[in-house]
C-alpha positions in Angstrom: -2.0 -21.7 -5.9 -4.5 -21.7 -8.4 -4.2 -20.0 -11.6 -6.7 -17.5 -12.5 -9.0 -18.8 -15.8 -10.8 -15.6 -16.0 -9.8 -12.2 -15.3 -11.1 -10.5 -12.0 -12.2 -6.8 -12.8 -13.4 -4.3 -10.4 -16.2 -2.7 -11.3 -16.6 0.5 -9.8 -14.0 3.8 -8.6 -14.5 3.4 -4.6 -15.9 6.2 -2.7 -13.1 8.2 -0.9 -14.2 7.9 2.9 -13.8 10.7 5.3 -11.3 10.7 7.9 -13.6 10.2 11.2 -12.8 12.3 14.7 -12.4 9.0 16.4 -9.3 7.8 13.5 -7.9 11.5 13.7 -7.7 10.7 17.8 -5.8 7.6 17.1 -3.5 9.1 14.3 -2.7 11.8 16.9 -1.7 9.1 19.8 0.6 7.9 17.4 2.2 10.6 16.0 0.8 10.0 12.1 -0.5 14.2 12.3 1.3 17.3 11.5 0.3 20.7 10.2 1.2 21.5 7.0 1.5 24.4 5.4 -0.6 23.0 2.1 -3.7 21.4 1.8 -4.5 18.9 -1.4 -6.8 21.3 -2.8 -4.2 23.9 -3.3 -2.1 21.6 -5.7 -5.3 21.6 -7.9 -5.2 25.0 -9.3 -2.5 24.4 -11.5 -2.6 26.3 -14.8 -0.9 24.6 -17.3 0.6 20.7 -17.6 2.5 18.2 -19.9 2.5 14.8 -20.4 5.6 13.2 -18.7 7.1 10.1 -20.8 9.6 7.4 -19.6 12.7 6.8 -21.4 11.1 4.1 -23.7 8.5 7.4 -24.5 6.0 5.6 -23.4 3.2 7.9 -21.8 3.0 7.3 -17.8 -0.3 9.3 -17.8 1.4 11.7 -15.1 1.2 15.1 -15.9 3.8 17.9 -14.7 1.9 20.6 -13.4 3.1 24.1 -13.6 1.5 27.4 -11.3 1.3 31.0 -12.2 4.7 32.7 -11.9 3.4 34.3 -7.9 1.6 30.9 -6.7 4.8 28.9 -8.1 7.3 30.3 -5.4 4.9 29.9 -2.4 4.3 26.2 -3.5 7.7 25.2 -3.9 8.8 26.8 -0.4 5.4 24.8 1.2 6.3 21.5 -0.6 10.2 22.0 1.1 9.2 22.4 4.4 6.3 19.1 4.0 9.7 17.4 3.3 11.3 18.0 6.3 7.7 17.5 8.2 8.1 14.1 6.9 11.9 13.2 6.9 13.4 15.5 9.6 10.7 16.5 12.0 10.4 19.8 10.7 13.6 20.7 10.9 14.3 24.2 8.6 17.6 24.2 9.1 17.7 22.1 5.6 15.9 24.6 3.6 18.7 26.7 2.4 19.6 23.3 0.2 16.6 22.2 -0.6 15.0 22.4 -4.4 11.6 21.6 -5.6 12.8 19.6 -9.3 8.9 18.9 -10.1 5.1 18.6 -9.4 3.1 16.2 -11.0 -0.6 14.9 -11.0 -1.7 11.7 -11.8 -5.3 11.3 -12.8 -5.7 7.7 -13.1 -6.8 5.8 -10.4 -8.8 6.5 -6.9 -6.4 9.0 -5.2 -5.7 11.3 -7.8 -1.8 12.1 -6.4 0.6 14.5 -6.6 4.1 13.3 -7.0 6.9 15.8 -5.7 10.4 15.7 -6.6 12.9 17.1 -3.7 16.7 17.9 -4.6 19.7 18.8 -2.2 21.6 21.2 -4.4 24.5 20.2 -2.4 24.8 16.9 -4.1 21.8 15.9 -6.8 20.4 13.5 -4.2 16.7 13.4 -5.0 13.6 12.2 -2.6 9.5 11.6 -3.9 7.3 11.8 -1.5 3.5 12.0 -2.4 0.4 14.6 -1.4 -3.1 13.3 -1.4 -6.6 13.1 -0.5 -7.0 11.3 3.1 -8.6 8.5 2.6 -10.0 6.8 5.6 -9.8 3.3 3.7 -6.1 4.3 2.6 -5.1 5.4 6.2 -6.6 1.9 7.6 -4.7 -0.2 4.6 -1.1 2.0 5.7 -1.9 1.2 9.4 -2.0 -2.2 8.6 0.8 -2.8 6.6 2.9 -1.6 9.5 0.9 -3.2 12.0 1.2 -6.5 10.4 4.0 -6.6 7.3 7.6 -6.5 7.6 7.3 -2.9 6.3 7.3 0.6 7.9 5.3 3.2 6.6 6.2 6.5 7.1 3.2 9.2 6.1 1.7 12.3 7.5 -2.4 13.6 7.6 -3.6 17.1 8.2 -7.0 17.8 8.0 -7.9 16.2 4.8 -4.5 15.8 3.6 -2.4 12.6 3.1 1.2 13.1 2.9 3.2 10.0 2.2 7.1 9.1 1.8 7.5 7.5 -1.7 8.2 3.4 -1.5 11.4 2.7 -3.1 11.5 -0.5 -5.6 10.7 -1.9 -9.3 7.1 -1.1 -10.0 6.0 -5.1 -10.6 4.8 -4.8 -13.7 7.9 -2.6 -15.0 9.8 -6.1 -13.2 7.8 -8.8 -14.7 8.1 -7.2 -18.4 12.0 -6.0 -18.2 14.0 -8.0 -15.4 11.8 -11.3 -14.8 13.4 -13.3 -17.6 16.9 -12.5 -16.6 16.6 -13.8 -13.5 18.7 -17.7 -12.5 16.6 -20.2 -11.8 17.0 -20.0 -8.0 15.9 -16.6 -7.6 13.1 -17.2 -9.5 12.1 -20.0 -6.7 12.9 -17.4 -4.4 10.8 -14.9 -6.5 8.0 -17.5 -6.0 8.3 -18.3 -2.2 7.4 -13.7 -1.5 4.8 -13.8 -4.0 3.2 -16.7 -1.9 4.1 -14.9 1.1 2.6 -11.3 -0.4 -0.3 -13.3 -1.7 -1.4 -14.5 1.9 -0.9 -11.0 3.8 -3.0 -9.2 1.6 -5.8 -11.9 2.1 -5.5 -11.7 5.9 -5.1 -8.0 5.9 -8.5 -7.8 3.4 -5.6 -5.5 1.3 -7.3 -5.5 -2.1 -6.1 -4.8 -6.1 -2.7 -5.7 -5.9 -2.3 -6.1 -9.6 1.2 -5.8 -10.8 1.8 -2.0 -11.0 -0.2 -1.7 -7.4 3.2 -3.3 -6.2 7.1 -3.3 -6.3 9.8 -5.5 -6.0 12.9 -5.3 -4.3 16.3 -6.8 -4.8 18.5 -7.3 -1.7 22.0 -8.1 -2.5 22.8 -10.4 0.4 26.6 -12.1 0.2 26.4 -14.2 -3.3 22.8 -13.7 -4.1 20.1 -11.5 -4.5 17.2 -11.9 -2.5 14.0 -10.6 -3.6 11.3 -8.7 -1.9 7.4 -7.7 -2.4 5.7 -5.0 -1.2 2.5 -3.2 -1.3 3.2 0.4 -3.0 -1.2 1.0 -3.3 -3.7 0.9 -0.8 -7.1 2.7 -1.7 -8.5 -0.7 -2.0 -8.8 -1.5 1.5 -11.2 -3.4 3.1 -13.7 -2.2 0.9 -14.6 -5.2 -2.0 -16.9 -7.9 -1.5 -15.1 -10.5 -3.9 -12.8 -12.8 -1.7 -10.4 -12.7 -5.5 -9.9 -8.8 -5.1 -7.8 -9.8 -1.9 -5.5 -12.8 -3.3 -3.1 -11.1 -6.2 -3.3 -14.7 -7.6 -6.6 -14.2 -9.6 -5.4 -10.8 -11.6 -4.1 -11.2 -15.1 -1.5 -8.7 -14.6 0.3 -11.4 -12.1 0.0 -14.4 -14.6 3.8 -14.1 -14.5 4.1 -14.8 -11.0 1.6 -17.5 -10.5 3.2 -19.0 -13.3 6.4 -19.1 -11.3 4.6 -20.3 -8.3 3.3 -23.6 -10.5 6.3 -24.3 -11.9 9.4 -23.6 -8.9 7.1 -24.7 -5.7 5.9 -28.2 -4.8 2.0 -27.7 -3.1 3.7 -28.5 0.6 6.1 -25.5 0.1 3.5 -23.4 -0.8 1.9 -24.7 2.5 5.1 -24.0 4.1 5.3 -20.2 3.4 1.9 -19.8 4.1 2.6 -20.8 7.4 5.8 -18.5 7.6 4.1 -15.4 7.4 1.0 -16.1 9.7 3.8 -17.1 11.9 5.5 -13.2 11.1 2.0 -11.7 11.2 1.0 -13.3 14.4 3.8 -11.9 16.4 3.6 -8.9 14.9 -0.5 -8.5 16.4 1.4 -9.6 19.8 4.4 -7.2 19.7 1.9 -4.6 18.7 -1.3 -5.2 20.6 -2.4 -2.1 22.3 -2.1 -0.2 19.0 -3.5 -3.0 17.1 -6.7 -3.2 19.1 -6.6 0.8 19.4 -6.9 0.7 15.1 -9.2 -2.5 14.7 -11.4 -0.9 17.6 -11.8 2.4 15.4 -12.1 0.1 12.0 -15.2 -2.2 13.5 -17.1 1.0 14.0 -16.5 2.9 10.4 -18.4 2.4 7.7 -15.9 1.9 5.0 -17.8 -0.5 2.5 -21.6 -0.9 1.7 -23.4 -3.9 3.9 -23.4 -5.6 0.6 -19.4 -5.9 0.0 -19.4 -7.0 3.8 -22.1 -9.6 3.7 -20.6 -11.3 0.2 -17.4 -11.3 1.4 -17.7 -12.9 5.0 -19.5 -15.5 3.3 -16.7 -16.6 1.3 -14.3 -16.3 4.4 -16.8 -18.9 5.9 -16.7 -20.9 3.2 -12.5 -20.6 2.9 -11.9 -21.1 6.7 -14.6 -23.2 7.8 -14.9 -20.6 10.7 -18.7 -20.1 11.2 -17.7 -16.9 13.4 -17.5 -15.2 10.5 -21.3 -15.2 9.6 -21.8 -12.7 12.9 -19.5 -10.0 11.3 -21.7 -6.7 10.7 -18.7 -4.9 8.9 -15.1 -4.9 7.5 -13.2 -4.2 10.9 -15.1 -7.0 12.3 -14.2 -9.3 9.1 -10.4 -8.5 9.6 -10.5 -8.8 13.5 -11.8 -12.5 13.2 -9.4 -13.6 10.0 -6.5 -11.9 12.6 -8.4 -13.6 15.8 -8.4 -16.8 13.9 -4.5 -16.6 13.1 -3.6 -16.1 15.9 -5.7 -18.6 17.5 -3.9 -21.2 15.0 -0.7 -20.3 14.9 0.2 -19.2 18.4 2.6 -20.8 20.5 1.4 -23.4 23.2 2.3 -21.9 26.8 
């Protein structure tokens, strides 16, 4: 794994895509639509908002949004019953215990989010979950992630509104700054082996700008050791940047850290090794899943969800990395990630 000499920067906010009949058709065969009783657009005409600060007081550039004192009670009673859209079918029977603690907006970055904050009154438990545009690129880069990652994803659209269930973990760069130099030697290898891992699904799934805080990690306590995880927490990015380096974490400053780690704990052939590991994973993953998987790529090779430029540069480099001259025939992004998937799988498939 190389380490990155100069800093890779993306230029430009990417366009938000719109969510095409022929996606909506496949959301609705697999049960990713509801109908909600809020749109995005209604969160926007908040009236008044504070900065929210974490308990070091540093600003998190959220804002906690407030409504006028007869919008506030609607919202909070729409926001409840998104929750149990998304976490109990729509089951109402909940409501009666159920407490909106907070609404805020977030205006840095491409999805612009609201963050909600659901309480049981019975017992203080407390759920996120998050309300957003509906991003075709977004949709495509949650679809993928529990297509072809360990992960499940659990998210909702309506109309041109994303609802998503809030991904539990350490935001990476929060872990890297606070919890990174605590960690024994051994889980540090360990630490290593996922960001290798992480690294090589976000290439083959063309899942761009994982810098640090586009990420979290995970502690498992397992027996007499802790066993760490990394996982995706950000997914506007894609399938939509024509620099190969936007899809391998490796090259952002944010993750010298971690590359670091990688230089230092793993020996070139265990790198090797774990790269291996999870085409293995992602491979049988495709095959377990293969009539949704061709369902979404099917959808994906027809949308437009990057400009011919970003698709020209960046099956080029593909060609380059893989010496796979198949490459050069791609005419856009769902055809890119369809021939770095066909060309896994053609590798690391079992012999019959």
């Amino acid at each position: 794994m190389k380490e990155a000499k100069k800093d890779v920067k993306i230029a430009f906010r990417k366009p938000a895509y719109p969510v095409t009949p022929e996606l909506m058709g496949y959301l609705e065969q697999y049960n990713r639509t509801t109908r909600s009783p809020l749109l995005y657009d209604d969160l926007l005409r908040f009236s008044g908002s504070i900065s929210v600060f974490d308990k070091q007081g540093t600003d998190t550039l959220w804002l906690r949004v407030f409504y006028s004192e007869w919008e506030q009670t609607e919202i909070e009673a729409s926001l409840c019953k998104i929750y149990t859209l998304l976490h109990s079918d729509g089951d109402e029977a909940t409501l009666l215990y159920l407490a909106v603690d907070s609404i805020e907006f977030c205006t840095f970055g491409n999805s612009r989010p609201f963050r909600i904050r659901v309480r049981n009154i019975l017992n203080d438990n407390y759920t996120n979950f998050y309300i957003k545009t509906a991003d075709a690129s977004r949709i495509y880069g949650l679809e993928m992630e529990d297509l072809l990652s360990p992960n499940r994803v659990n998210y909702l659209v309506y109309k041109d509104t994303l609802i998503e269930e809030h991904i539990l973990g350490i935001p990476g760069d929060v872990f890297i700054k606070q919890h990174l130099d605590t960690c024994s030697e051994p889980e540090k290898a360990q630490i290593a082996k996922e960001f290798v891992k992480f690294n090589e699904r976000c290439l083959v799934g063309l899942l761009g700008d994982m810098r640090s805080y586009n990420y979290v990690v995970i502690p498992v306590h397992d027996y007499d050791q802790v066993v760490y995880r990394i996982r995706a927490i950000d997914f506007d990015q894609q399938c939509y940047e024509g620099n190969i380096k936007i899809y391998l974490p490796q090259y952002f400053k944010e993750n010298y850290r971690m590359v670091q780690l990688v230089i230092d704990k793993l020996q070139i052939s265990s790198v090797e090794q774990y790269r291996k590991e999870v085409r293995s994973v992602m491979v049988k993953r495709v095959l377990n899943s293969h009539e949704r998987y061709l369902d979404l790529v099917t959808i994906l090779k027809s949308d437009k969800i990057a400009p011919k430029s970003h698709v020209e540069s960046l099956r080029t480099a593909l060609q380059k990395l893989t010496y796979n001259s198949r490459f050069r025939y791609c005419e856009t992004m769902g055809e890119i990630v369809e021939e770095g998937v066909n060309f896994v799988v053609k590798n690391y498939r079992r012999p019959v």
